[in-house]
C-alpha positions in Angstrom: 21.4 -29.2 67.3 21.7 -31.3 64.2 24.4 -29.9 61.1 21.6 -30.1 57.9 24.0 -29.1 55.4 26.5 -31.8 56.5 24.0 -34.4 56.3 22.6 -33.1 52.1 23.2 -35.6 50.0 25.3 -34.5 47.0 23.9 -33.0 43.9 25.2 -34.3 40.3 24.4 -32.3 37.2 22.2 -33.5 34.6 24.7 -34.4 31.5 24.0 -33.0 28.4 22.2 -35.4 25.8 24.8 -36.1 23.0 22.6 -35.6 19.8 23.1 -36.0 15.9 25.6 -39.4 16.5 24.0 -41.8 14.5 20.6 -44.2 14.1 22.1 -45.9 17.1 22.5 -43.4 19.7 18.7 -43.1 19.7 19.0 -39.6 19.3 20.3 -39.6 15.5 18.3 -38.6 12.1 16.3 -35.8 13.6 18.5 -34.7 16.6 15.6 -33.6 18.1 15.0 -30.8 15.4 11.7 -31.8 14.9 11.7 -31.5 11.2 13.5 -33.3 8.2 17.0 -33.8 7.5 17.2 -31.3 4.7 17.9 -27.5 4.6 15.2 -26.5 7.4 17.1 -28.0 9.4 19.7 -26.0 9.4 20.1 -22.7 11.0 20.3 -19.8 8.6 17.8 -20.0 6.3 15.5 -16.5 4.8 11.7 -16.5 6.4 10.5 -16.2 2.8 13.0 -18.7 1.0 11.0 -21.2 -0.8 13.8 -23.3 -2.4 15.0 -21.1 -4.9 11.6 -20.6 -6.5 10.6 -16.6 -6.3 9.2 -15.4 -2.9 5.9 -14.9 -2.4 6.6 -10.7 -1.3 8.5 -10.7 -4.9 5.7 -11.8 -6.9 3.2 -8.9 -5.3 5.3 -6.2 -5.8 1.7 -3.2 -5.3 1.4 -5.1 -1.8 4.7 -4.4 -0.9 4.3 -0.9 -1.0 5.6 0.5 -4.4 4.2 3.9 -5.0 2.1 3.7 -1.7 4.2 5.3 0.3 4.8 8.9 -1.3 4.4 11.9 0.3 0.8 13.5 -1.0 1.1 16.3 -3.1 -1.6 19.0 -2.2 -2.4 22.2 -4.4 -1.5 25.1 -2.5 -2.1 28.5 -2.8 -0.7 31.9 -1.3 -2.8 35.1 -1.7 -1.6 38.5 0.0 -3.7 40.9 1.3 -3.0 43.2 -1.4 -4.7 40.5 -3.7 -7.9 41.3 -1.9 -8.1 44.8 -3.4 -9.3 43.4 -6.8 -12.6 42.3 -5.1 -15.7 44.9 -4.6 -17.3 45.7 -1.5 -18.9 43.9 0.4 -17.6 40.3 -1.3 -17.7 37.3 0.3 -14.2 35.6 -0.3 -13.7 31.9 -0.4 -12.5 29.0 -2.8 -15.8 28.9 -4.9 -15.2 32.6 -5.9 -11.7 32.0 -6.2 -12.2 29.3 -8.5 -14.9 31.2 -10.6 -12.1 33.9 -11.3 -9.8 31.3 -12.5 -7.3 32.2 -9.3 -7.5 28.7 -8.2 -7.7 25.7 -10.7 -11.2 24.4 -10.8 -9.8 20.9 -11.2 -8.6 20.4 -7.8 -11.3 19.5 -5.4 -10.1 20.6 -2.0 -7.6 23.2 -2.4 -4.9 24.9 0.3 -5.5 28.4 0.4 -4.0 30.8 2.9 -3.8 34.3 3.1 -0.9 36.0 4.2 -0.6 39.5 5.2 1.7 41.5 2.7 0.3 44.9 1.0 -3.1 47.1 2.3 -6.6 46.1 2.1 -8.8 48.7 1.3 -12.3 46.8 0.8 -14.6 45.4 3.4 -14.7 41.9 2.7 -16.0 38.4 3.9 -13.2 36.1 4.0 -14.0 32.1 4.6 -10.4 31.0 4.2 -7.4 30.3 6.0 -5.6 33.5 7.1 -2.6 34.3 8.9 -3.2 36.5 12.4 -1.0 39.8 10.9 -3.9 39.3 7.7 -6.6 38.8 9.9 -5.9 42.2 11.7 -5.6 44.0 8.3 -9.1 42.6 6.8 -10.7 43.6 10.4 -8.6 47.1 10.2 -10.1 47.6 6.4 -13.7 46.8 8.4 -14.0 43.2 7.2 -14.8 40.0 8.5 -13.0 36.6 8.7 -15.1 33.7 9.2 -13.5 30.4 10.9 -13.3 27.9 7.8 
């Protein structure tokens, strides 16, 4: 049986090329950067630095994001059940006849409205809006109807 590990020949490392010593190393000007010799070059230079001249994400400031970012403000409006009493019988409620009555500003194209169940309702109504379940169970109690919006 033969030894293998005995008979290996010995490994050397690989030395490390010695860079940035001069035109007559070979491996001078450059060291292997693989640009110029000026400030890119170098390590810690800004993505958008363009040699002291304003960046190009400075000089679009609406592309940036200013003012894009806000939360949306959305009209919303709360009606309680007991609001409902001012309608006649038989009404249908929804954001065109709340509108018409000036409840809801005509302005705004797609309003929030919810109904929320605080007071009695004593009229049988149509409602076409959002409405809360407790509200929903006191138009349906008052012999109403709420339609899904």
């Amino acid at each position: 049986m033969t030894r293998i590990l005995t008979n290996l020949t010995s490994i050397v490392e690989k030395s490390k090329k010695i860079r940035g010593r001069g035109l007559g190393s070979g491996r001078g000007a450059k060291s292997g950067r693989g640009t110029t010799r000026h400030q890119k070059a170098r390590e810690n230079i800004p993505l958008g630095f363009e040699g002291g001249q304003g960046r190009l994400v400075k000089r679009f400031p609406l592309l940036r994001g200013k003012g894009r970012n806000r939360a949306r403000k959305y009209n919303v409006y709360v009606f309680y059940t007991k609001d409902l009493n001012q309608f006649s019988d038989g009404d249908m409620v929804d954001v065109e006849k709340l509108k018409s009555l000036n409840l809801v500003d005509k302005t705004v194209r797609l309003p929030k409205i919810k109904i929320i169940a605080n007071g009695k309702v004593e009229k049988k109504l149509t409602v076409r809006l959002i409405v809360s379940p407790a509200a929903k169970s006191a138009i349906e109690k008052a012999g109403g109807t709420v339609e899904s919006v």
